[in-house]
N, C-alpha and C positions, 0 to 999 in steps of 0.2 A: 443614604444620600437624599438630604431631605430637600435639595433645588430639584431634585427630577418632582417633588410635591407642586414646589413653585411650576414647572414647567403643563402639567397635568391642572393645574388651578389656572393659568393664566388662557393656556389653550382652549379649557370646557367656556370661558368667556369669551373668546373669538367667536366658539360654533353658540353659543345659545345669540349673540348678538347676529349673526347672520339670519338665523332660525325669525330672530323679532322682527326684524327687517323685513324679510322674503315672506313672513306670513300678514302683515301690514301692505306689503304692497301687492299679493295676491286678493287682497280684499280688497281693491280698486281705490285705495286713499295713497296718493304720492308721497315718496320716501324725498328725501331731500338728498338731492347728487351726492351732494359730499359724505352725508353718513354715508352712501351707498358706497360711493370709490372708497370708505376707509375701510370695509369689510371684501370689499374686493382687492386689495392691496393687500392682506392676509390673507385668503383665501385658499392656496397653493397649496401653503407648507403647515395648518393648524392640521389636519388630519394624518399627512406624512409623522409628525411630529408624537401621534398619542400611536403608531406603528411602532416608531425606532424605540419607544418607552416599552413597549411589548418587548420588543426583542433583549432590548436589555439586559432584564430579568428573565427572558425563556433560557438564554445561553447559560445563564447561574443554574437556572432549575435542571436541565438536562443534565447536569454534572452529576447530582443528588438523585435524581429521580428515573427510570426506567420509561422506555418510551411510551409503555401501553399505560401505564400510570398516567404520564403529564398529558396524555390524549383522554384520559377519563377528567382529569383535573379542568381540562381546559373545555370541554364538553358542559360541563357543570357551572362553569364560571364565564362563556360566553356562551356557547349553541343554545342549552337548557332558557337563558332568560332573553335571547333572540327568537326563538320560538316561540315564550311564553306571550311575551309584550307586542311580538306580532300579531299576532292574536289580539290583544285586549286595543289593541292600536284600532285596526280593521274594526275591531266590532263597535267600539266607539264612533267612527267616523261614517259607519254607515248609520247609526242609532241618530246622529246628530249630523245630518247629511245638508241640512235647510242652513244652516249655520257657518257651516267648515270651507275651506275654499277648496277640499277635495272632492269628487263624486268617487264616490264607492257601491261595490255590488257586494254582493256574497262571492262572484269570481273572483274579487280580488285576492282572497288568501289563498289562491294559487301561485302567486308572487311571491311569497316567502319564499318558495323553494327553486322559482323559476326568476323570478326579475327583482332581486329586494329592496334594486333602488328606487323600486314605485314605492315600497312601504316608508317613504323620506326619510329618519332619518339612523334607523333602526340597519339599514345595509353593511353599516359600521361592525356590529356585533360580528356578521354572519363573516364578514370581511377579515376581521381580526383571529375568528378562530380559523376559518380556510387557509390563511396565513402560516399560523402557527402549524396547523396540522401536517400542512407539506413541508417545511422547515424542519419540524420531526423527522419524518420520513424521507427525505435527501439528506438529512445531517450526516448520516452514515457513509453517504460516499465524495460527498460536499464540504463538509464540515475542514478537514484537514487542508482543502487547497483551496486557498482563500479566491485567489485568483478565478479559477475555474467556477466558485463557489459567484462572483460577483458577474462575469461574463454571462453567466445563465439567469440571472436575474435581471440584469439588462434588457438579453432577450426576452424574459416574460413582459416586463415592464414595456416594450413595445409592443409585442403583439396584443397588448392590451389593448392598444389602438384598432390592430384589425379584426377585432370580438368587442367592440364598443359597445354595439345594442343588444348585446347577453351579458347584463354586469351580474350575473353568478360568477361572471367567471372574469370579467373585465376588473371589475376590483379588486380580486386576488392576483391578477397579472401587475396589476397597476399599481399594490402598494407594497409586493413583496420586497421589494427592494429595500424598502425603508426598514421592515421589519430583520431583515437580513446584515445590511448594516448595523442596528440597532445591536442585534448580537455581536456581532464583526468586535466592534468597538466596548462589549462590555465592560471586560478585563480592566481595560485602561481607564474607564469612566469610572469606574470601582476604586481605582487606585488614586488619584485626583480627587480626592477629597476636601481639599483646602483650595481656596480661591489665590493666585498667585499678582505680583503684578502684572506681571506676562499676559495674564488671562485679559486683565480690564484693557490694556494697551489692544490685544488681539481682537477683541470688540470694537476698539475705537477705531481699529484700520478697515475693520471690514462692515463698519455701517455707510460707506459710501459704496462699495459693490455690493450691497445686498440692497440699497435704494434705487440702483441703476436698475441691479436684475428685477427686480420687484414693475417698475416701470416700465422695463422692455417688456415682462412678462404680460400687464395689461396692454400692453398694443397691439401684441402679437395676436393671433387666432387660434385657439388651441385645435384648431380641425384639418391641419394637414400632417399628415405623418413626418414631414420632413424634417419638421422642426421641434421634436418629441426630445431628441439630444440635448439640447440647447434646453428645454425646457426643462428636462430633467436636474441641469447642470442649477439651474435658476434657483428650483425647490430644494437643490442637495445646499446650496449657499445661503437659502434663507430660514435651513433647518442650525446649519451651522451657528448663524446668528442668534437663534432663537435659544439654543441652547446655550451660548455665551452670554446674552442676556440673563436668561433664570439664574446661571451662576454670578456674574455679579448682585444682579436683588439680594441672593441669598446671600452671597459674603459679606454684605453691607448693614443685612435683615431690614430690607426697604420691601411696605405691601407686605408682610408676616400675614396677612387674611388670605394671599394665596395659596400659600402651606397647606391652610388649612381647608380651602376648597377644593384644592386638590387629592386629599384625601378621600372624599365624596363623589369623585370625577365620575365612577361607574355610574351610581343614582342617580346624578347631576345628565348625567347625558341621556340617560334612561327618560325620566320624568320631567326634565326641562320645558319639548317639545309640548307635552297634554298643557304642563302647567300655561306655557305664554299661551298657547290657543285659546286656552279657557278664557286666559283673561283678557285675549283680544276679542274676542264673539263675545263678553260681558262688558266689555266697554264700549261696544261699536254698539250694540243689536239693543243692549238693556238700559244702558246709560248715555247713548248718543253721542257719545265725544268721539272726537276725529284726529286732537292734537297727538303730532306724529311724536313728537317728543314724548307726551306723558305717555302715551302707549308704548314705545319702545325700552323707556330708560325705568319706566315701572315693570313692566311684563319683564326688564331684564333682570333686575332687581330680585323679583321673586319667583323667575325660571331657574336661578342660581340657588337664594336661601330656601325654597321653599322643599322643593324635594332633599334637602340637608335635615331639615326639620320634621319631613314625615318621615324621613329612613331612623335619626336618633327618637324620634318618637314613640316608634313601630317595632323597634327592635325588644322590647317587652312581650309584643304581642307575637313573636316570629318573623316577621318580614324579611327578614333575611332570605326565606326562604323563596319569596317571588323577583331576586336576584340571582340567586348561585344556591347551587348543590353543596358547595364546598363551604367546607367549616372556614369563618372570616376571620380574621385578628381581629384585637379589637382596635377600635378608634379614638383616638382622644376629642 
């Protein structure tokens, strides 16, 4: 299914442009509104969105594979370079502490284990396998009553709201859902291989409710519990879109460079963050420039190619292995 690539490529560039943005304007130089509301207008459903691609493919693997296996596999292929890059994360941002817009101690790599969303933007990794891991481990009495199976994820996906300031455990409440569906629905995404008229018409009818939802969604406050339904209901319409989107590009082969960025999504999300940092504290601190344009849409540029380039570059050297434990396919 080579639009879940498109889907996986067009997403990694929603979050590194956020990433350019939010670390431009943590360095006290003004973003301009509107770039700002166009990465807040995604915002919702680009993380929702690399969940349900999890799930996807974890409901295939469970088929083939035995639980304590896909629990070693997934160990290897997210916890393993969550752990590793926490690490190198932290130690870097304390090393370069005059520079960075974060303050760091040596306490902080307590937060790996306790708060990962101080570690920005690394919480992802820890989030996706906590995910998977309990997905495993209920599929056995969950897995056959689909129903029961989604009413329980619900409830995680709110109480996520009242465990807010422990995202150990708020981000796994809060994105289980996505990844749950993602399974839910693999079968049939599997089967759907060809792009229909159906499909682009079913696009066209629902980009004016996912404009609304999108729109109500910024008004709204995301900090009263009441309205966590509603919001849910928002992200579950704008993942919808999002996936009907990728498939038309693909069935069209419009943007074919997403394809192929999407292949690299892991790397790409990994080393994005060092990459724009570096080259915003090198443009601000060593070269004086302040234009928010060339900072963002450069720093975007090569927050995208450039960890593509060291991972094909490095894979000579091993590098693989400061990713994943797990033996990789190869990539084209």
């Amino acid at each position: 299914m080579e639009w879940i690539d498109y889907a996986k490529g067009l997403a990694i560039i929603l979050v590194a442009f956020r990433h350019t943005l939010a670390g431009i304007n943590g360095s006290g130089i003004d973003v301009p509104d509107f770039l700002y509301q166009i990465q807040e207008f995604v915002l919702n459903f680009r993380m929702p969105v690399f969940f349900m691609i999890s799930g996807v493919f974890l409901e295939r693997a469970m088929r083939k594979t035995t639980p304590t296996t896909l629990i070693k596999q997934k160990s290897g292929k997210l916890l393993y370079p969550y752990l590793l890059w926490a690490v190198v994360f932290i130690t870097i941002q304390i090393l370069f502490s005059t520079y960075i817009n974060t303050v760091r101690t040596y306490r902080d790599y307590a937060f790996i284990l306790t708060q990962p969303r101080k570690i920005n933007h690394m919480w992802y990794l820890l989030a996706l396998f906590n995910a998977n891991l309990l997905f495993i481990l209920v599929s056995p009495y969950l897995l056959k009553n689909k129903k029961t199976h989604i009413v329980f994820a619900i409830i995680l996906h709110l109480l996520a709201y009242v465990v807010k300031d422990y995202s150990i455990l708020s981000d796994l409440l809060y994105h289980y859902i996505f990844l749950m569906l993602g399974a839910m629905f693999s079968e049939k995404l599997f089967a759907q291989q060809n792009m229909s008229k159906d499909n682009l018409w079913q696009l066209l009818a629902i980009i004016p409710v996912f404009i609304a939802g999108q729109l109500t969604w910024l008004k709204m406050s995301p900090g009263s519990f009441y309205i966590q339904p509603l919001l849910l209901v928002i992200i579950l319409v704008a993942c919808f879109f999002f996936y009907m989107f990728c498939r038309v590009l693909y069935a069209y082969n419009i943007f074919r460079g997403l394809s192929f960025i999407g292949k690299y999504s892991l790397y790409i999300y990994i080393l994005h963050f060092l990459v724009i940092s570096a080259f915003r504290v090198f443009s601000i601190h060593f070269l004086h420039l302040t234009n928010v344009y060339f900072i963002v849409f450069t720093g975007l540029i090569l927050g995208i190619s450039l960890p593509i380039i060291i991972y094909r570059t490095g894979k000579k050297f091993g590098i693989e292995l400061l990713f994943s434990l797990e033996p990789k396919k190869k990539l084209i």
